[in-house]
Steps between C-alpha positions, in 0.01 A plus 500: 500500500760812440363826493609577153289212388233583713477853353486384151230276572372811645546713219365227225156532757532866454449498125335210452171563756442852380492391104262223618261767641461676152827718539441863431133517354405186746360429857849580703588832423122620562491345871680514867760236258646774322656654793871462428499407188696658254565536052865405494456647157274759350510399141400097599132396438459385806822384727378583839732406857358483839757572767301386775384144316850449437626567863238328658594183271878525564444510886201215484712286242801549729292408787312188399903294342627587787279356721415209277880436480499468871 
């Protein structure tokens, strides 16, 4: 797997998993979750982006095709 499709699996994980969790009003922004996420835009209901779930998930995705590849 490439990087750049790594990081937009990544970055899908990033918006995805914090909307799942109740995004602004819900369960991730009120726990240890919310650290690193950030409102890409003020004025959206609830858009929320987690830089370290999306990181994580690039370098993990990355991690597991390549080695399954092998």
């Amino acid at each position: 797997m490439r990087w750049v499709s790594a990081l937009i699996l990544g970055a899908i994980l990033g918006f995805i998993l914090p909307l799942a969790f109740g995004g602004q009003d819900g369960l991730w922004l009120n726990s240890w979750a919310g650290a690193g996420t950030i409102r890409p835009s003020e004025t959206s209901p609830g858009l929320l982006f987690s830089i370290p779930v999306a990181a994580v998930g690039a370098i993990a995705a990355r991690l597991f095709f390549n080695w399954h590849r092998n």
